[in-house]
C-alpha positions in Angstrom: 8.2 4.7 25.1 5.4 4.1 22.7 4.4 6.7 20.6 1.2 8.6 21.2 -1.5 7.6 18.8 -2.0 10.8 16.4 -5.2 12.0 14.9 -5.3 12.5 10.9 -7.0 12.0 8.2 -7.8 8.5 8.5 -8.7 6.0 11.5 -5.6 4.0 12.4 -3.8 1.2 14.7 0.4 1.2 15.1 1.9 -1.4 16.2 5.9 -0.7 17.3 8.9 -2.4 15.9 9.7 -6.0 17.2 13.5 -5.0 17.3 15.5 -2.0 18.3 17.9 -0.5 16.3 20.0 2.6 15.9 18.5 5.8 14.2 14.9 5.9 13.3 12.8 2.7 11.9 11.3 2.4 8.4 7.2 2.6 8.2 4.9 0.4 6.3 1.3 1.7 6.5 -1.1 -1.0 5.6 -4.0 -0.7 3.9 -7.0 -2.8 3.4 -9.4 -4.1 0.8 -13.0 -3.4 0.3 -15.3 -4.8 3.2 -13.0 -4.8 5.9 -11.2 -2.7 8.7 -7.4 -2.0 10.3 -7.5 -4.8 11.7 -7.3 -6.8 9.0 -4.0 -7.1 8.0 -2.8 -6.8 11.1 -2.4 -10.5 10.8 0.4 -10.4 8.7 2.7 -8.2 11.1 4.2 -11.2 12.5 5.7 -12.0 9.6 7.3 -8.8 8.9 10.4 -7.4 8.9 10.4 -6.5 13.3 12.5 -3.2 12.4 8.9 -1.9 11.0 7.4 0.4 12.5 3.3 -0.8 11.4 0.6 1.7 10.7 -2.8 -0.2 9.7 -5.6 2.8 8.1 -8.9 2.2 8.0 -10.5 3.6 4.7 -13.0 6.7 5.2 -16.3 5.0 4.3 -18.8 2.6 5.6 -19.3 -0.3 3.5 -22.2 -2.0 5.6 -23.4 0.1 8.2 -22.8 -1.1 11.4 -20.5 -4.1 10.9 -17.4 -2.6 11.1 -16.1 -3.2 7.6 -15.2 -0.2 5.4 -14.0 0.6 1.6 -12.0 3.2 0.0 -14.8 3.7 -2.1 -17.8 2.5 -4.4 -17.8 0.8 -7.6 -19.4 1.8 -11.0 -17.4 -1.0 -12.9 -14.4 -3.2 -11.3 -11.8 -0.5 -12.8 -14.0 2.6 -12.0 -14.0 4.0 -9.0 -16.7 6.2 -7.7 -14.9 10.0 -8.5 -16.2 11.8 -6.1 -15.0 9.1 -3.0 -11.9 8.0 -4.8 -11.2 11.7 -5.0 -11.6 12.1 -1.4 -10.2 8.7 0.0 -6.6 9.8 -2.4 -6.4 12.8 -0.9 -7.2 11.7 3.0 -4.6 9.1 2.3 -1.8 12.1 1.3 -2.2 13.6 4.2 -2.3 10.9 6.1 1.4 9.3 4.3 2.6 12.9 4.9 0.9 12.7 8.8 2.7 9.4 9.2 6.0 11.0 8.1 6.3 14.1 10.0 4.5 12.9 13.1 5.7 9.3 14.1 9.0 8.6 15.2 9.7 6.8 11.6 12.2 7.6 8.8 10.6 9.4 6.3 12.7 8.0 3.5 12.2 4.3 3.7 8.0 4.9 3.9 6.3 1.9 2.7 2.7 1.0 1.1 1.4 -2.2 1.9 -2.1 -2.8 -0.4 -4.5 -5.5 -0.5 -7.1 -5.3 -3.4 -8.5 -1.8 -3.4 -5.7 -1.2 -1.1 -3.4 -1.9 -3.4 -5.5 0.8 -6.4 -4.8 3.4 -3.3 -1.2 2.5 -2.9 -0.7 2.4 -7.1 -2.3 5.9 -6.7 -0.3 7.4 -4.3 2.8 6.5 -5.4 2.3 7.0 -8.8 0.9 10.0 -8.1 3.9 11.3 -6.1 6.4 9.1 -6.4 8.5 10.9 -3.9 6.1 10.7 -0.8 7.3 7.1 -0.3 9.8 4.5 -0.9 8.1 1.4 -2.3 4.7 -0.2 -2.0 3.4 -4.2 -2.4 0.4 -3.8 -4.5 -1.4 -7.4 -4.0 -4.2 -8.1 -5.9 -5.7 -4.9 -7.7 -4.8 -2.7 -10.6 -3.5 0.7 -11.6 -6.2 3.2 -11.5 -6.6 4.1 -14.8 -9.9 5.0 -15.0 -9.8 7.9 -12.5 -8.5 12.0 -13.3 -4.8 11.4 -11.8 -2.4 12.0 -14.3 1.0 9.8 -13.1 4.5 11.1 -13.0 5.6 7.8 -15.2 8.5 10.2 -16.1 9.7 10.3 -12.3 9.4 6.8 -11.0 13.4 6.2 -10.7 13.5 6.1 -7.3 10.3 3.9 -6.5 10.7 0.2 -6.1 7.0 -1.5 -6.1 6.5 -5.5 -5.6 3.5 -6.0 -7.8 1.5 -9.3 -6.7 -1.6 -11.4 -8.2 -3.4 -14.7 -8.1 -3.6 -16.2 -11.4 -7.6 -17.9 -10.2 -8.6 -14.3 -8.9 -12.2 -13.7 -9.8 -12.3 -10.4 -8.5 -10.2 -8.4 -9.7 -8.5 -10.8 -12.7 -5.1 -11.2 -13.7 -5.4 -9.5 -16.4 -5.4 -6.5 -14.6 -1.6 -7.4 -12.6 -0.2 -8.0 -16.2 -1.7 -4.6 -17.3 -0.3 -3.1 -14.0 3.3 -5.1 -15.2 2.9 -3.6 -19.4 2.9 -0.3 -17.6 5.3 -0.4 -15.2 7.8 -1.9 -17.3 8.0 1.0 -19.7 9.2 3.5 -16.4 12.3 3.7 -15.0 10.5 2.0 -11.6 12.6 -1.0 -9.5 9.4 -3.3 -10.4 9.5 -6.6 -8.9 6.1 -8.7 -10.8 4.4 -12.3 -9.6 2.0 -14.6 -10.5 0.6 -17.0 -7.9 -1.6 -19.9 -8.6 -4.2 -18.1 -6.4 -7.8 -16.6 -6.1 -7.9 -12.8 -4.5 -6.0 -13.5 -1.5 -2.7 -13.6 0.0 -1.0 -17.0 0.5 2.0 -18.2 2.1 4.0 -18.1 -0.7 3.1 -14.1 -1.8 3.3 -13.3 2.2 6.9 -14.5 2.0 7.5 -13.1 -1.0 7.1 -9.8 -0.2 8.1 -10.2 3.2 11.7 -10.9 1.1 11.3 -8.1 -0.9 10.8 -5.7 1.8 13.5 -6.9 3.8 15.9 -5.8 0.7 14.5 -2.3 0.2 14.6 -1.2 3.8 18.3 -0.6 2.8 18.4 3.5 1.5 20.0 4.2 -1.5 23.1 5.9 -1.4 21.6 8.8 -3.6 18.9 9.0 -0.7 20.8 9.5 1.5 
């Protein structure tokens, strides 16, 4: 029976695991970069792990009025968010994770982030934030939020595996910022998986498969999860 569609703190599409299984599936929740909507990632499901159960979010505010593309927030420099909306966006996306969790027929321990460009700042944020809210996150093309008032638990990152992804022609957001993401990761006690991929800001068939791989692995709970 497919799940009834919940409402929270942030706009949202499921889409319901390809294959059946025993016991509850794992969650990814998706989330998108600047300019677009839920639906754009959406694309990518096929190619997924079919024991997902999908949650695409749609971030709280408008980017272009009337077109139907949104962002997480607005930018005073390319690592600065706008406080006052990041602030609100990372706490909307708490509750929702926690929403998601409690609310959808899913396994709350194998929870997954799955961030494209400013999606990925608000996945970095989350779990970084509180590590324990989910299992993992892909973090594709953006950079750890530095520049914000979160203060990270980098002391309690042992039990959060994160595939950290960027294009080494990405005029966007540049590499720079994945290896900075990668110096400060590998200081933690984090399951950090990093790549490089002779890309602009986008995913390609190579990152898609990738971290379709990687995902695959971690669906697996840890035997001091369980």
């Amino acid at each position: 029976m497919t799940p009834t569609l919940i409402s929270s703190t942030l706009v949202h599409k499921i889409r319901q695991p390809a294959a059946t299984i025993s016991g509850e599936h794992p969650a990814l929740i998706l989330l998108h970069g600047r300019g677009t909507n839920e639906d754009d990632l959406l694309e990518f499901v096929d190619y997924l792990d079919p024991r997902l159960f999908i949650v695409s979010a749609r971030a709280p505010f408008r980017f272009d009025q009337g077109s139907g593309s949104y962002t997480w927030y607005e930018v005073q420099d390319i690592d600065t968010p706008h406080p006052k909306q990041f602030e609100e966006s990372y706490n909307r996306l708490v509750q929702f994770v926690d929403d998601v969790k409690q609310r959808y027929p899913v396994d709350g321990r194998r929870v997954f982030l799955l961030g494209f460009s400013m999606g990925s700042v608000m996945s970095f944020a989350v779990s970084l934030m509180k590590p324990q809210m989910v299992r993992g996150i892909v973090a594709h093309s953006g950079y750890v939020p530095e520049n914000t008032s979160l203060q990270f638990a980098w002391d309690q990152l042992q039990h959060l595996s994160l595939f950290v992804a960027h294009g080494l022609d990405d005029s966007v957001v540049p590499i720079h910022f994945g290896r900075r993401a990668h110096e400060l990761l590998s200081k933690t006690q984090a399951d950090l998986t990093y790549k490089e991929y002779p890309i602009s800001h986008s995913i390609s068939e190579q990152s898609l498969s990738d971290l379709s791989d990687w995902l695959q692995i971690k669906l697996a709970v840890p035997e001091d999860m369980k």
